[in-house]
C-alpha positions in Angstrom: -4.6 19.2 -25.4 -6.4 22.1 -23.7 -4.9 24.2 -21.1 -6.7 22.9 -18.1 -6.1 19.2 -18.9 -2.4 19.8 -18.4 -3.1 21.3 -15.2 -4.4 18.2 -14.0 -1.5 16.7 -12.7 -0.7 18.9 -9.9 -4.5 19.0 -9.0 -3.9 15.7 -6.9 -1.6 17.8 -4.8 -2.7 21.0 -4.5 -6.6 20.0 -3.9 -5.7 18.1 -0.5 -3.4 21.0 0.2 -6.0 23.4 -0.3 -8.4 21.7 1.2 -6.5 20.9 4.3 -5.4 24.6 5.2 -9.5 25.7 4.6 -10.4 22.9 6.9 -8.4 24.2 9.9 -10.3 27.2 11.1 -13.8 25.9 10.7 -14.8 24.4 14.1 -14.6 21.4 15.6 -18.2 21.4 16.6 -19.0 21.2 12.4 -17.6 18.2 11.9 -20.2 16.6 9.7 -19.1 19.9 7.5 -15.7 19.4 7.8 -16.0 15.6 6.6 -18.5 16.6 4.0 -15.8 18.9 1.7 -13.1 16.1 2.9 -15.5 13.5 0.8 -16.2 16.0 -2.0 -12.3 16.6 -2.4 -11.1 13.3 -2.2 -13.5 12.0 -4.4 -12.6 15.0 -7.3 -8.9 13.8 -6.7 -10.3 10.1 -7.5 -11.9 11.7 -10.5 -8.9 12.9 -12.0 -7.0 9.8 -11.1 -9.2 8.0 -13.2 -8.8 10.2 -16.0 -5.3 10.4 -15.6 -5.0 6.4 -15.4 -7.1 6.6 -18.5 -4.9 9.0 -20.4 -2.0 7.5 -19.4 -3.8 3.5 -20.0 -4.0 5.4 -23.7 -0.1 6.1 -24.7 1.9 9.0 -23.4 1.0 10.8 -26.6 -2.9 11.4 -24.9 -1.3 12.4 -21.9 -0.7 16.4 -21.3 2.7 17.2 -21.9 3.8 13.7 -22.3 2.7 13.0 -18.7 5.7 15.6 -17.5 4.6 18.9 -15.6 6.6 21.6 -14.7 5.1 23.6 -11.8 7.8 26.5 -12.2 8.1 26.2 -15.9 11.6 24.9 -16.1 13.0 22.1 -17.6 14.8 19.3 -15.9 16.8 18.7 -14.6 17.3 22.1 -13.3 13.4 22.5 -12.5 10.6 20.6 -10.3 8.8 18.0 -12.6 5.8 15.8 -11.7 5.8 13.0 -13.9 2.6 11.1 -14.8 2.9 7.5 -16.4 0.9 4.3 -16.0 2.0 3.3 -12.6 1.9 6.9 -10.9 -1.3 6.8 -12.2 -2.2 3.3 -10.9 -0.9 4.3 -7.5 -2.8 7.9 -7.7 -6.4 5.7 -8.0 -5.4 3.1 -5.4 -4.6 6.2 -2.7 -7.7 7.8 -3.7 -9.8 4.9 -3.6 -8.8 4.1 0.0 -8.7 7.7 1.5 -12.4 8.2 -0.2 -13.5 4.8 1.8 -11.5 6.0 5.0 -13.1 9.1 5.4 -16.6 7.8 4.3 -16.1 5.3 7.2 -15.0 8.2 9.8 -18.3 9.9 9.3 -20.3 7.7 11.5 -18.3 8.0 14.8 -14.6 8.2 14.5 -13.9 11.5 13.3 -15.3 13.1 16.6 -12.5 10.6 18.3 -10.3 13.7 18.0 -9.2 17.0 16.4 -8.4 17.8 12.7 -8.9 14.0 11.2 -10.3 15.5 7.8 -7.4 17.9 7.6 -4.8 15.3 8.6 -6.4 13.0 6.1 -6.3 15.4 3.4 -2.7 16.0 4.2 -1.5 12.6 4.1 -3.4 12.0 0.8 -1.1 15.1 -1.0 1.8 13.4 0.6 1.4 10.4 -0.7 0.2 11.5 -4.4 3.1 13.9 -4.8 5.4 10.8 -3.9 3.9 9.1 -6.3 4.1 12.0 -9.0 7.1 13.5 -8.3 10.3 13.1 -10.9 13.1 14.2 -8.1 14.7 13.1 -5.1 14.2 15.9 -3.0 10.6 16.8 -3.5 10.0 13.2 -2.6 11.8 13.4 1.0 9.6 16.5 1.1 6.4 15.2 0.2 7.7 11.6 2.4 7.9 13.9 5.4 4.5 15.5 4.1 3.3 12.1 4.1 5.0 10.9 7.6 3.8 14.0 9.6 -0.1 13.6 8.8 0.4 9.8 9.6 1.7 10.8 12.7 -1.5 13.0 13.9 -3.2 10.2 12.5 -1.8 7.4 14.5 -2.5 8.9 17.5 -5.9 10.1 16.7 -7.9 8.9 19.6 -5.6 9.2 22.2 -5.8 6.2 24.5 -2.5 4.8 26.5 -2.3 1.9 23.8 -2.0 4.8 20.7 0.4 6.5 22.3 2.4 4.2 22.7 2.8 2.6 19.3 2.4 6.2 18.1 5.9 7.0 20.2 7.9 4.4 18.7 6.6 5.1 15.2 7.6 8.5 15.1 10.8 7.9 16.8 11.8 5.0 13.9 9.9 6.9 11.4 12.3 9.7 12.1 15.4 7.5 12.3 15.1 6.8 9.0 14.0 10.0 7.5 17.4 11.3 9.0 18.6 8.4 6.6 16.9 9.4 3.8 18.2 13.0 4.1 22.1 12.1 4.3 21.5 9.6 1.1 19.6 12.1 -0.9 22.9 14.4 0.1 25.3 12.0 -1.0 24.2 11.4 -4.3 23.6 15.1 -5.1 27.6 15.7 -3.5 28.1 13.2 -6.0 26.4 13.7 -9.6 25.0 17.2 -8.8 21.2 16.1 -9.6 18.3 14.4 -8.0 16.4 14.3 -11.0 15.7 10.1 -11.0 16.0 10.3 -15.4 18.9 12.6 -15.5 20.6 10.4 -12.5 19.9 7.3 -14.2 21.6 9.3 -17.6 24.6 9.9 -15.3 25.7 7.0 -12.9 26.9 4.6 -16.2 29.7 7.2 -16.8 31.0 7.8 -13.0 34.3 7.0 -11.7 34.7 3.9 -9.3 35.0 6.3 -6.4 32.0 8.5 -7.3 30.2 5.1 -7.7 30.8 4.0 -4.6 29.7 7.1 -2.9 26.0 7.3 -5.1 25.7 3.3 -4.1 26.2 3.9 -0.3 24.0 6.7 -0.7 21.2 4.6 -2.4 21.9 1.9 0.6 20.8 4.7 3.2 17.9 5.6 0.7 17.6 1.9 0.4 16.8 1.2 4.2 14.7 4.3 5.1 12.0 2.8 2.1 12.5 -0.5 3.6 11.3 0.6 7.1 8.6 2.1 5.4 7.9 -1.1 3.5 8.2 -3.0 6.9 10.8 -5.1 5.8 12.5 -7.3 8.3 13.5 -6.8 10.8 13.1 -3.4 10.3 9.4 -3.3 10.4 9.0 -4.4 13.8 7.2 -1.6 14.6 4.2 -2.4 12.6 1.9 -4.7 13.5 1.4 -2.9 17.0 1.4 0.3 15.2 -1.2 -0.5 12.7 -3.1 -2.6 15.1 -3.4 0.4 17.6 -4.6 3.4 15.1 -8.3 3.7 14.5 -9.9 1.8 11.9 -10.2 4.8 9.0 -6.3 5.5 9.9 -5.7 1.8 9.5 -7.2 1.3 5.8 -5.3 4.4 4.3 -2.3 3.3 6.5 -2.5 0.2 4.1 -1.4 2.2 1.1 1.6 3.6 2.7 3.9 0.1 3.0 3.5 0.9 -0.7 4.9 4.0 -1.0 8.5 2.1 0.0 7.6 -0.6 -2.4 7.0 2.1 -5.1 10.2 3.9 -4.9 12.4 0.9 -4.9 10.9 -0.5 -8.0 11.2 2.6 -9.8 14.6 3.5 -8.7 15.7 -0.5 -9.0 14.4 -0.3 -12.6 15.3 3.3 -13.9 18.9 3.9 -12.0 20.2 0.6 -11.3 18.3 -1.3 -14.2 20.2 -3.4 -17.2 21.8 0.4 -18.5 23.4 1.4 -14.7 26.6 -0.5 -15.7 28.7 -1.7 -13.1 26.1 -0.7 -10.6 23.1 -2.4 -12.5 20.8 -4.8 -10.0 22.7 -2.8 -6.8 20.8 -3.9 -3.7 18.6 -6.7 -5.5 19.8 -9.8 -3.7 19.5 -7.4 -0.2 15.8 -7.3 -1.5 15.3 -11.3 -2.0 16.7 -12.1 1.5 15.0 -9.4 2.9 11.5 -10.1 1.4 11.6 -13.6 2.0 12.7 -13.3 5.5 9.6 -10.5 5.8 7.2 -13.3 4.4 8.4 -15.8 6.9 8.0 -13.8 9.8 4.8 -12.1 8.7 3.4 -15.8 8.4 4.4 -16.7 11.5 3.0 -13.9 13.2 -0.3 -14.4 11.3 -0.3 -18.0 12.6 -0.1 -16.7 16.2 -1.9 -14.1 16.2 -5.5 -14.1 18.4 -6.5 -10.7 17.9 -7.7 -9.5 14.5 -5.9 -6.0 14.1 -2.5 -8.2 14.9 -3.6 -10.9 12.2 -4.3 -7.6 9.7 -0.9 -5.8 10.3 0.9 -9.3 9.8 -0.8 -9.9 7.1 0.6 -6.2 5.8 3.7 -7.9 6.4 3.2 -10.3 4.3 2.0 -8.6 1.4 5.2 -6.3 1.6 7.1 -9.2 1.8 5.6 -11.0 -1.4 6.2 -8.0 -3.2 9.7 -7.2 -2.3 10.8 -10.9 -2.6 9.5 -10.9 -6.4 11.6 -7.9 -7.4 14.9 -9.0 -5.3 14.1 -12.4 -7.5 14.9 -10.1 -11.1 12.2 -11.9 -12.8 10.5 -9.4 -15.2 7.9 -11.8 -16.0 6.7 -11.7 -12.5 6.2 -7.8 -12.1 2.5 -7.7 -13.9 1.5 -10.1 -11.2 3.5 -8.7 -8.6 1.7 -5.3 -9.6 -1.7 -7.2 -9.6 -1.1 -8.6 -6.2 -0.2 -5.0 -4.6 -3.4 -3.3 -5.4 -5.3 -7.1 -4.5 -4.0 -7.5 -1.6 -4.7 -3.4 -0.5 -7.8 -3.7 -1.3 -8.0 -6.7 1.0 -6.6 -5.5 3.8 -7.9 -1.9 4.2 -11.4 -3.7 3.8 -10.4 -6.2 6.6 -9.4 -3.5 9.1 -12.0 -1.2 8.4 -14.4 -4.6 9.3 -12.6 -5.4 12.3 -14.3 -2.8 14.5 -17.8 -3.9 13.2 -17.3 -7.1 14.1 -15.7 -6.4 17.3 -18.2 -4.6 18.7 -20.5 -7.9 19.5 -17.5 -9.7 20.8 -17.5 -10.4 25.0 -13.5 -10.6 26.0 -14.4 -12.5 28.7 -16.0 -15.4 26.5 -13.5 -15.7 23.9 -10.8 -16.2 26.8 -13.6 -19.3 27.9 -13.9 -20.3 24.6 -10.2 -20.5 24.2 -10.2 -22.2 27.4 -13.3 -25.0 26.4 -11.7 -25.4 22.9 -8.1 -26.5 24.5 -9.6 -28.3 27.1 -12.6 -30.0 25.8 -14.8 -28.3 28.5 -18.2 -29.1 27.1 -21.2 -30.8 27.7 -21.7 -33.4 25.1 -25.2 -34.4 27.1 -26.5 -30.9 27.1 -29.9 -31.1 25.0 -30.7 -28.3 22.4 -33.4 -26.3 22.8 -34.3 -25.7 19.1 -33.2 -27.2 16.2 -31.5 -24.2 14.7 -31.1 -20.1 15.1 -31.8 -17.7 12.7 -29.1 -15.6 11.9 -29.2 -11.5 12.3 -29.0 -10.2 9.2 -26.3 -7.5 10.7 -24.1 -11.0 11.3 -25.0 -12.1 8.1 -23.7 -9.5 5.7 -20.3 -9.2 8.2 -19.7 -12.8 8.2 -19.9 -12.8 4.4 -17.5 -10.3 4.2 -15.3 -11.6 6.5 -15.6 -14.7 4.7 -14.6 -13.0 1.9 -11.4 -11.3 3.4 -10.7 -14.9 4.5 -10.4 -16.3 0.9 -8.7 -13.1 -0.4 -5.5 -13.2 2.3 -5.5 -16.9 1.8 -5.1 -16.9 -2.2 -8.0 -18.8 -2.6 -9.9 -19.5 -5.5 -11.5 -18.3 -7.0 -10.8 -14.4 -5.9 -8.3 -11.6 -6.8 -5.8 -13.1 -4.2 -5.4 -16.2 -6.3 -5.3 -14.4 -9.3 -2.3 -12.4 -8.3 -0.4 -15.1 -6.8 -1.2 -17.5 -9.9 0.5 -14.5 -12.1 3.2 -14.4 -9.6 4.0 -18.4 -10.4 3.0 -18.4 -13.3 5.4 -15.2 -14.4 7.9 -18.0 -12.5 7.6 -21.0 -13.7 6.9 -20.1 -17.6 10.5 -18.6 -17.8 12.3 -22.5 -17.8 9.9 -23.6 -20.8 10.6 -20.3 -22.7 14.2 -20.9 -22.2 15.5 -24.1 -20.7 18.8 -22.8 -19.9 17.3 -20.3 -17.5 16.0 -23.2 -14.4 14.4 -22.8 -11.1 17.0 -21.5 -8.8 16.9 -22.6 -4.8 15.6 -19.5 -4.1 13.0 -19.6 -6.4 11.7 -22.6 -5.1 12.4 -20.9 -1.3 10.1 -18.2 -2.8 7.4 -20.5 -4.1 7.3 -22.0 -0.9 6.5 -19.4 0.8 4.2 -18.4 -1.2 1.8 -21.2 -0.6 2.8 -21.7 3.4 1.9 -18.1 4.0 -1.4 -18.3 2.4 -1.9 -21.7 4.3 -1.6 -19.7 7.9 -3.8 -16.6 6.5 -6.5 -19.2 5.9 -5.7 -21.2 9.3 -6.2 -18.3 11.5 -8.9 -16.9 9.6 -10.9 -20.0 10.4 -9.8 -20.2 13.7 -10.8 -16.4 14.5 -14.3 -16.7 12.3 -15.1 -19.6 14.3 -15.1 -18.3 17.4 -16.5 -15.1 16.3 -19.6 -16.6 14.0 -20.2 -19.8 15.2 -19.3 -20.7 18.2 -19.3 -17.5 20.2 -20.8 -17.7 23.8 -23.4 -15.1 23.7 -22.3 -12.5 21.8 -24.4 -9.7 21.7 -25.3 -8.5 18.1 -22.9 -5.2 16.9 -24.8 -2.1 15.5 -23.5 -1.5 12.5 -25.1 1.2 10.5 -25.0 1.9 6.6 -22.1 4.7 6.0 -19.7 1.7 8.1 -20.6 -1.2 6.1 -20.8 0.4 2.5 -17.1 1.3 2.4 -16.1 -2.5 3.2 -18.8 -3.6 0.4 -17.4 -1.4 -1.7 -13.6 -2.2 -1.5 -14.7 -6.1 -1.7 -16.7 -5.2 -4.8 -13.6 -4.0 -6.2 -11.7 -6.9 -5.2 -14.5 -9.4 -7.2 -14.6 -7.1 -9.9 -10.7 -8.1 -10.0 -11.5 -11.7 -9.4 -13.9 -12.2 -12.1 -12.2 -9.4 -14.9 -8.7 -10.1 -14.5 -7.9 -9.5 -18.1 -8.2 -5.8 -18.6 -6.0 -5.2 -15.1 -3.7 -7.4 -16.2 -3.7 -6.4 -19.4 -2.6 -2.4 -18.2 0.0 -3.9 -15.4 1.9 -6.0 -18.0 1.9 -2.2 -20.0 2.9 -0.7 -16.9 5.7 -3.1 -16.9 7.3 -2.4 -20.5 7.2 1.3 -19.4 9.3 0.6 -16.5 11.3 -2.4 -18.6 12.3 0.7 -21.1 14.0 3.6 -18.7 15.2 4.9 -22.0 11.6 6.7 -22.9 10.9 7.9 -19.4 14.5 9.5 -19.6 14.0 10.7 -22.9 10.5 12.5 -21.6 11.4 14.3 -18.8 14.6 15.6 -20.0 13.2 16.3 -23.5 9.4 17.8 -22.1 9.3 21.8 -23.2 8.8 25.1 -21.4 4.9 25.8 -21.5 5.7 28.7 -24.0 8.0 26.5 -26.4 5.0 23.9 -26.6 
């Protein structure tokens, strides 16, 4: 490999970082500059996300270095590594992807809402790729807070008595449980004397019981501040409001960062405290189950009851958390493939569905959707009023958002024929084809509990959908038509597109999560890489 193809790892970190500190000084008044170099950066980072996932889609032998990079040039688990593999490399697109679609969206009004978005954006996006990349415990809780401190600017980007608000009780519980995640990390390096994830997972099989229990109550605390992230309940009370407050280009990319939680505890659950952890192997997992299945319940419910569309979205983020946490508490490896399939599905989804919320809000009267509420539960109408016409055309602005929304609709409802019953038909399928590979291995109650869910939750999704596009398409009480103008509607196309191209191609996505999953169902190579990669000069 060339020289400047093994730099490309760290390019997904340093080029936001870069960018970020250049954006600073220029000033406010150049915005449309400002966003310009944002796109142009972000969409270089997509660029050699792609390639990356290519490489990486490929073998390890294609990738530079065997996907491990050592920014100092020393070896682990004495030196920083970034690690590149199929999933980081899944995860580095999916960021990418949304942040490019964010800031494309911003450029039409909401950028000028406050000061520094492109630089905040730029910051969370190295945040959240070195998380994804990085090989160590500590340079995660650095590039967590990273993450945590441009979502913070981002939240509140705006202003407005409603932002503040939720933006206060994020960062309070957001800093809760970073304080968490520092006293874990500290435990397990008082411990075993490493925070390298491969040269931990190398060490906790041959620790006393007492050393054991110490790295196990440290992985709890590391445990519950990804959780909170995640928004498992009850710990993620916080977000619906949260999510439902921040700004339409904040709330796509905040989509992604339930993820990041999801991330780490698969990787840790199946590198540390997989089948090889000994006594400690599956630690936490039945935590995860009840947790995840309690997360879909409430999300569903919350769905259900929800009349305003950017509480229906972050319920619905609940939902997908839920789903995803549930299937690894569940210890089913067949499911993962589809459990990975669902998580970028049902991103997709949802980033597009709050970045279409605003459009479609904009014709909306307050005022007549509490009278339409009001006629609906009353029966309040005039069955003897005579039509004037036969029929009225439709704006072609409602048009194309009514499609997508219809098409958001079918997506968080697991409908047929799209992504979102793609994924959740893996998810079952991953289920229920274990008991007629091997009888002796039934459907336990809380597989069935699971299954359940499943369908219920997708059943509400698709009930308050309707409900919502009904009042908002067809039977609205003289809504005016929304201005929407090309740069707001493309990113929402796009991120749809992406989701058909899903629905109707399922077999080469599936095809690189199910490889995703024997790299992650074989810790041994990923140990065996990073601990083994050379120094630059010994190469």
């Amino acid at each position: 490999m060339t020289e400047w193809l093994h730099h490309l790892s760290i390019l997904p970190i340093l080029a936001p970082l870069a960018v970020a500190a250049a954006l600073v000084p220029i000033n406010e008044r150049e915005r449309t500059l400002k966003g310009s170099i944002g796109i142009v950066s972000t969409f270089v980072v997509f660029i050699v996300a792609m390639i990356l996932m290519r490489l990486a889609a490929a073998g390890e032998d294609s990738l530079p270095g065997s996907g491990v990079y050592q920014p100092g040039n020393w070896p682990a688990p004495f030196g920083i590594v970034l690690v590149v593999d199929r999933l980081s490399a899944l995860m580095l697109c999916l960021t990418s992807g949304l942040a490019l679609a964010a800031q494309v969206y911003s450029m039409a009004r909401w950028h000028t809402a406050g000061h520094h978005f492109h630089s905040l954006i730029q910051l969370l996006l190295a945040g959240l790729n070195g998380a994804f990349l990085t090989g160590d415990l500590f340079n995660l809780f650095v590039f967590f807070e990273m993450m945590l401190a441009a979502s913070y600017g981002l939240l509140l980007h705006g202003s407005g008595p409603l932002r503040v608000k939720a933006g206060l009780h994020y960062i309070a519980i957001n800093l809760a449980a970073s304080s968490l995640f520092l006293i874990g990390v500290s435990l397990i390096y008082g411990t075993t004397g490493t925070l390298n994830m491969a040269d931990l997972a190398t060490k906790l099989p041959a620790l006393t019981p007492e050393s054991r229990m110490l790295v196990e109550t440290g992985a709890a605390l590391l445990g519950i501040a990804f959780l909170v992230k995640a928004g498992m309940w009850p710990l993620g009370f916080w977000l619906p409001t949260a999510y439902a407050a921040a700004t339409p280009p904040a709330a796509a990319i905040f989509a992604i960062l339930t993820k990041v939680g999801i991330y780490v505890i698969l990787r840790l659950h199946l590198l540390v405290f997989g089948a090889a952890a000994g006594a400690s192997a599956g630690f936490g997992q039945s935590w995860l189950l009840a947790g995840g299945v309690a997360t879909i319940a409430f999300g569903a419910i919350g769905v259900l009851a929800s009349q305003a569309m950017g509480r229906l979205a972050g319920y619905s983020v609940l939902v997908s958390s839920g789903t995803l946490l549930a299937a690894i508490g569940l210890g089913r490896e067949e499911m993962l493939a589809g459990a990975l399939f669902y998580l970028v599905s049902s991103t997709l989804t949802i980033a597009a569905f709050f970045l279409l919320i605003e459009l479609v809000e904009r014709g909306r009267d307050a005022a007549a959707d509490v009278l339409a509420v009001t006629m609906e539960a009353y029966g309040d109408f005039d069955e003897d009023e005579e039509e004037e016409e036969a029929g009225v055309a439709i704006p072609r602005t409602m048009a194309v958002l009514g499609l997508c929304f219809s098409l958001c609709a079918v997506l968080l409802s697991g409908l047929p024929p799209l992504s979102g019953f793609v994924a959740k038909f893996a998810l079952l399928q991953g289920l229920f084809g274990m008991p007629a590979a091997d009888p002796a291995r039934a459907l336990s109650a809380a597989d069935w509990t699971y299954v359940t869910l499943i369908i219920l939750s997708g059943l509400a999704a698709m009930i308050a959908m309707n409900r919502i596009g009904i009042r908002t398409f067809w039977a609205s009480i003289e809504g005016t038509i929304p201005r929407v103008v090309i740069i707001e509607i493309t990113p929402v196309l796009v991120l749809l597109a992406a989701c058909l191209f899903l629905s109707f191609h399922p077999a080469p996505a599936m095809r690189y999560m199910q490889e995703t999953v024997g790299d992650l169902l074989t810790p041994g190579l990923y140990k065996e890489r990073v601990l083994s990669a050379p120094r630059a000069g010994d190469r």
